[in-house]
C-alpha positions in Angstrom: 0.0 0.0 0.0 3.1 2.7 1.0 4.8 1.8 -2.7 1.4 2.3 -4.4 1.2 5.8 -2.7 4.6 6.7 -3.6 4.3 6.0 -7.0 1.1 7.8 -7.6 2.8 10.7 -5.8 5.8 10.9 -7.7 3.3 10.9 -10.9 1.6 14.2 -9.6 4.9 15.5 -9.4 5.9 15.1 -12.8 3.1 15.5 -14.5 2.3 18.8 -12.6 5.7 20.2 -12.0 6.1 21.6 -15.3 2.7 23.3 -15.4 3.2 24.6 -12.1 6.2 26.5 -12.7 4.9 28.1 -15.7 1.8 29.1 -13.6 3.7 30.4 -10.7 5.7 32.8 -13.3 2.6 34.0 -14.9 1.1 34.8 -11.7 4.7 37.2 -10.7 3.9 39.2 -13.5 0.3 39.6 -12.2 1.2 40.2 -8.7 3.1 43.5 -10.4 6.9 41.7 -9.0 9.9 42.3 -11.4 9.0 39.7 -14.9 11.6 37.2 -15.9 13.7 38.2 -19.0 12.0 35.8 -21.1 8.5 34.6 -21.4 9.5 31.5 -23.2 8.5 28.9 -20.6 4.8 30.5 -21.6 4.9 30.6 -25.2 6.3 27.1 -24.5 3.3 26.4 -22.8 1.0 27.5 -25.8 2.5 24.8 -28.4 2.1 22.2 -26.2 -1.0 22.9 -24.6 -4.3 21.0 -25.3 -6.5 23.2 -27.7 -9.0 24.4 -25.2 -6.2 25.7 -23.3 -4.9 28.1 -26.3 -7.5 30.7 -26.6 -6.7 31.4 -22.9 -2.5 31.2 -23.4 -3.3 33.8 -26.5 -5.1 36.2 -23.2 -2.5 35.4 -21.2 0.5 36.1 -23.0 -1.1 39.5 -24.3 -1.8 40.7 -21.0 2.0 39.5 -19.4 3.3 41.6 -22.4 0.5 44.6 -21.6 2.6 44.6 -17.8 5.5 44.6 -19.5 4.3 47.8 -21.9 5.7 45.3 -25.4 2.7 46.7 -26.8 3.5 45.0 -30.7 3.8 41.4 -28.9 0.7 42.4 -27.1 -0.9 43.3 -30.7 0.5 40.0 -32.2 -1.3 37.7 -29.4 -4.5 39.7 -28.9 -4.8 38.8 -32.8 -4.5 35.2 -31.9 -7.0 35.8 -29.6 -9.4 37.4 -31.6 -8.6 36.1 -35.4 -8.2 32.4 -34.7 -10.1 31.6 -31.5 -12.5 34.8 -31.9 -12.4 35.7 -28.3 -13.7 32.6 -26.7 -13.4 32.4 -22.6 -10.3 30.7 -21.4 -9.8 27.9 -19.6 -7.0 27.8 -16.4 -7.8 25.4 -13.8 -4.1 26.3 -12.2 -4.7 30.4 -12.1 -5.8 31.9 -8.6 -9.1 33.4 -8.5 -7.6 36.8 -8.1 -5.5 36.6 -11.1 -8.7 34.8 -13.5 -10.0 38.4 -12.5 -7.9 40.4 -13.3 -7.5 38.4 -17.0 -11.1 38.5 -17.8 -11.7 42.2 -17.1 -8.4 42.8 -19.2 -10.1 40.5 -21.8 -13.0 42.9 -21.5 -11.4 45.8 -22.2 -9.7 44.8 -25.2 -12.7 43.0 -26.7 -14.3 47.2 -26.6 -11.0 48.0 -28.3 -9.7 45.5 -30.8 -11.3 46.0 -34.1 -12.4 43.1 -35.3 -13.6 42.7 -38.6 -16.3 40.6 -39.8 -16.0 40.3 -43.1 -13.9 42.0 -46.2 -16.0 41.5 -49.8 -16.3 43.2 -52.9 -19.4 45.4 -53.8 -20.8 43.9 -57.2 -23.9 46.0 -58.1 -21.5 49.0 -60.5 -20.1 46.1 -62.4 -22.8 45.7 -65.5 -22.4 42.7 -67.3 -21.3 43.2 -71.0 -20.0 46.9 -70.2 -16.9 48.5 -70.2 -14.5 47.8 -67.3 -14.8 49.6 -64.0 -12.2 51.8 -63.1 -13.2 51.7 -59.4 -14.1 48.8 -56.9 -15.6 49.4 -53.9 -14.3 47.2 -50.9 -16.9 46.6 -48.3 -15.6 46.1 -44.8 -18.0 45.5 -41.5 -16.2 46.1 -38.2 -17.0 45.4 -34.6 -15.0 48.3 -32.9 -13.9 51.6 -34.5 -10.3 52.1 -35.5 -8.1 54.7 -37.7 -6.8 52.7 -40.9 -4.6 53.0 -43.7 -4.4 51.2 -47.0 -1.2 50.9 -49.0 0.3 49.1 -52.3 3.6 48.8 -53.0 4.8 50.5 -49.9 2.6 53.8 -51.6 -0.2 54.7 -48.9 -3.8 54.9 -51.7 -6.2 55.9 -48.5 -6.2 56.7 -45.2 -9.2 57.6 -42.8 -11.4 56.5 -40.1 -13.7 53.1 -39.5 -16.9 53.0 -38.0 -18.3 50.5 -36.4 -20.6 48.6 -38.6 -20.5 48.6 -42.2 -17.6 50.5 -44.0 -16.8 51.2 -47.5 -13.3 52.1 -49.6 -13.1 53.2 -53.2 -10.0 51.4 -55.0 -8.7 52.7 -58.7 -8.2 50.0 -60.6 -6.9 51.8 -63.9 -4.0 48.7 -63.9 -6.8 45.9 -63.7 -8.8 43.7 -66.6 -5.5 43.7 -68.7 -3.8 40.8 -67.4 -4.5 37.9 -65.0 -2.6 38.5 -61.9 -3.1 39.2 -58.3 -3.3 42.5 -56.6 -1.7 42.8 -52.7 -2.7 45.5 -50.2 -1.8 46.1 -46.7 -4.5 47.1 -44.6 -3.0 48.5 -41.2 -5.4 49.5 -38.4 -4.8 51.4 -34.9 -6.7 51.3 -32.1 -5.2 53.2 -28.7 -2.0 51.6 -28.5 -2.4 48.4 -30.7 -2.0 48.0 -34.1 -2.6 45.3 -36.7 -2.0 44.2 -39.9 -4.0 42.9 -42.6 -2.9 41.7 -46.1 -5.8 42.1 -48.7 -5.2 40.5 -52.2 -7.6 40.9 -55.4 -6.9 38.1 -58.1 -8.3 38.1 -61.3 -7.8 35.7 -64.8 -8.6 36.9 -67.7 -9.5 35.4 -70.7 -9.6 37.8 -74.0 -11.0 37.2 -77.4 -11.5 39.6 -80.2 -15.2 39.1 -81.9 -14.9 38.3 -85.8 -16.5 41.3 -87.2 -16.3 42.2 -90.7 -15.6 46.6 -91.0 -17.8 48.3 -92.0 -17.4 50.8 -94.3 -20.4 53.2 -94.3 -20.0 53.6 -90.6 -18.7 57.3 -90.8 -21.4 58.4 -93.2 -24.3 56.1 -90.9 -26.7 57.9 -89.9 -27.2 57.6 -85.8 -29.6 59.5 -83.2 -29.3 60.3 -79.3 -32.4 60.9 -76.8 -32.1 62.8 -73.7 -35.0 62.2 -71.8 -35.6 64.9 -68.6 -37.8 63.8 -66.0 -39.0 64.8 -62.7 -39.4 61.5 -60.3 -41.3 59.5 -62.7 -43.2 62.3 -65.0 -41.3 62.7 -68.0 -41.0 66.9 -68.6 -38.9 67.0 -72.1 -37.3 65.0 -74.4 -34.7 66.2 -77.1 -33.4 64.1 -80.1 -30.0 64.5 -82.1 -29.7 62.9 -85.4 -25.8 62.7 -86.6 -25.3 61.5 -90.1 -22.9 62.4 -93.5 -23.4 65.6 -94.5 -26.3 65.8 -97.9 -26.6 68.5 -100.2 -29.5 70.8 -99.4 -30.8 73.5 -101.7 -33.1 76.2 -100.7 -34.7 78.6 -103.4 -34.7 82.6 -102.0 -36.9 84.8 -103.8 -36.5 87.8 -105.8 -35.7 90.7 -104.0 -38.6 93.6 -103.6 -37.3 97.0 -105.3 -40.4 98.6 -104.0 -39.8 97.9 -100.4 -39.8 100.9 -98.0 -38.8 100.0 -94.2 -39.6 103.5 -93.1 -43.3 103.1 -93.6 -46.1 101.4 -92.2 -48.4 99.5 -93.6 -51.9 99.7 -92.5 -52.7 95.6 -93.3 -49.6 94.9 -91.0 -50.8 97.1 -87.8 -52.1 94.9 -85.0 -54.3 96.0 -82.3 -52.3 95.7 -78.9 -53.0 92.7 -76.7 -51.4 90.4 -73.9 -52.1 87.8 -71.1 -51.7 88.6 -67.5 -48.6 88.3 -66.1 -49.4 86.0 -62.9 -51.0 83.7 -65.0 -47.9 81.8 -66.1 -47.0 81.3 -62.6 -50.3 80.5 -61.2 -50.3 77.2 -63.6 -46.6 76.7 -62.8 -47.8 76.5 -59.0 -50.6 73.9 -59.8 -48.4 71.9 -61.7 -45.4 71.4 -59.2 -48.0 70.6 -56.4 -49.6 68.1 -58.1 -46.8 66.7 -58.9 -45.5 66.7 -55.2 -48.8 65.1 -54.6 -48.2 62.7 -56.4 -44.7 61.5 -55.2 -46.1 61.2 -51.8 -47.4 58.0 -52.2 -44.3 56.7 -54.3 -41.9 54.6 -52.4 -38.5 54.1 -53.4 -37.4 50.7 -52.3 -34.2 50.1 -50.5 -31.0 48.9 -52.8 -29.3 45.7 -51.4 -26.0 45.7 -51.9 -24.3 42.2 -53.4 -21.4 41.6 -51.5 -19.2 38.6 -52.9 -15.7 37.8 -52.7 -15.7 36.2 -56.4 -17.1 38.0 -59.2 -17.4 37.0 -62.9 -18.3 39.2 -65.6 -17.7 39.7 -69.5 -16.9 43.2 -70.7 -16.2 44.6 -73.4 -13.3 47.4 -74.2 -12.6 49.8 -76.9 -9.2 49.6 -78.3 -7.3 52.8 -79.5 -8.5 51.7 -83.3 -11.7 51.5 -82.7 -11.7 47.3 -82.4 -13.8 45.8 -79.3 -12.1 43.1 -77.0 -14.0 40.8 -75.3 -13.0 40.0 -71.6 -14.2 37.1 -69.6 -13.4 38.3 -65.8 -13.4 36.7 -62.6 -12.3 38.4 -59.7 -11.5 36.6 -56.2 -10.6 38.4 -53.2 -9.2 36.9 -49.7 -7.6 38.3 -46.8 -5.2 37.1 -44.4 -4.2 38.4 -40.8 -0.4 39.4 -40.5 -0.3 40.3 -36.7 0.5 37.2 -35.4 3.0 35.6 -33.5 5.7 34.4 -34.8 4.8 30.9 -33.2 1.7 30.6 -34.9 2.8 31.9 -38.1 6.0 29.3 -38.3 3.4 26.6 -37.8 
């Protein structure tokens, strides 16, 4: 009975020791004594640990580096965190109840702070199928917590600004797309207080051209063509005016003999007119009707909502004008996919 005892005790002890030591570091830096040079025995910790103890290492780890005021290794494992185990609740069996404490309401704080975003897609609803290419695509971004950002390509900052939380949008010029398949790279880098993060955005696109067998045709500068332009006021149409280009034709017109006997200085009796006129409020009484009844009208019209089509793979044909007046038919299809860069260097060796 005293050798089975001893055995299971020296089992506890190895099995335990390890974790204990590790614990009883992580707790100095919580008590506020002087940290250790390294924190390697912790990130140690985190490779071998079982994977319901990770999400709570990643918290860990950020706020032992938050004590020590390494505010980029705090970044990098608040990412972790966040980005692979989206801020689920740790679990430490071996932490005091004091320090659990203080870790959660840390944990709190940053999950009010860390900007966390949802999803990164392309806006689809400007890019009409069979048209010309677009020069600009709209990136669509929806974040949790507000944060200053910057977007950059080729080490050249494009846009800087402001998110809001909730849904965000960011106009790209894309005058070097649709003429090559290829990918695109951008860095996304966001701030929040003393944390920042990195994001790496990249646009891919294939391409496949063809040029339509048309036959020219040669009458097409002397075709005759016409343009509309229609105006309206909500839906009442108010004018319309019509331009028809063509070659030029010969046109004749016949002027008539001049009148020798034609005085200017004197008036003819046929040609006098009596004086008349219409009011002058008139005009602007019917003027008045009209625009209120047309108001009247548009109160009962509803303009329904536009939903935006967000997609991270679009796939279009255009259609663009060479320089000689050919056409060049593209079959497009855009993919985009994003990637978090903020990590440790741990994770990202993996």
């Amino acid at each position: 009975m005293v050798r089975i005892l001893s055995v299971f005790l020296m089992f506890f002890v190895i099995h335990f020791g390890s974790a204990e030591r590790v614990y009883s570091y992580a707790h100095m830096n919580l008590s506020g004594q002087e940290p250790p040079v390294s924190v390697k025995p912790l990130v140690e910790q985190y490779t071998a640990a079982p994977e319901k103890e990770k999400p709570g290492l990643c918290l860990y780890l950020a706020y032992v580096y938050h004590n020590q005021e390494n505010y980029v290794e705090e970044s990098r494992w608040l990412a972790a965190y966040f980005e692979l185990y989206r801020g689920y609740d740790f679990f430490f069996p071996a932490l005091e109840e004091m320090d659990k404490q203080k870790i959660r309401a840390y944990g709190e704080r940053m999950t009010r702070i860390y900007p966390y975003i949802f999803d990164v897609s392309l806006i689809a609803n400007a890019l009409r199928e069979g048209g010309v290419p677009p020069t600009v695509l709209t990136l669509h971004l929806e974040v949790r917590n507000r944060a200053h950002y910057k977007l950059s390509a080729e080490g050249r900052t494009i846009k800087a600004g402001f998110l809001k939380e909730g849904q965000n949008h960011i106009d790209l010029e894309v005058f070097d797309f649709f003429r090559k398949s290829g990918s695109h790279v951008y860095l996304l880098n966001l701030k929040a207080e003393h944390l920042v993060f990195d994001k790496e955005i990249t646009i891919s696109e294939e391409i496949q051209s063809e040029i339509p067998n048309e036959a020219p045709d040669i009458n097409a500068s002397s075709r005759r063509s016409s343009s509309q332009v229609s105006l309206y006021l909500g839906s009442r149409l108010l004018a319309v005016s019509r331009k028809i280009r063509g070659g030029i034709s010969e046109m004749r017109f016949d002027i008539p003999p001049a009148d020798l006997h034609y005085r200017p200085f004197i008036v003819n009796d046929k040609l006098r007119s009596s004086p008349s006129g219409i009011p002058i409020l008139a005009p602007l009484a019917l003027a008045y009707q009209l625009i209120q009844k047309i108001r009247e009208e548009r109160k009962g019209d509803t303009v329904p909502p536009v939903e935006i089509e967000k997609t991270h793979r679009i796939e279009r044909n255009f259609r663009r004008v060479t320089v000689g007046g050919g056409t060049i038919n593209l079959h497009v299809v855009l993919t985009l996919r994003t990637q978090t860069l903020s990590l440790p260097s741990v994770i990202i060796s993996k």
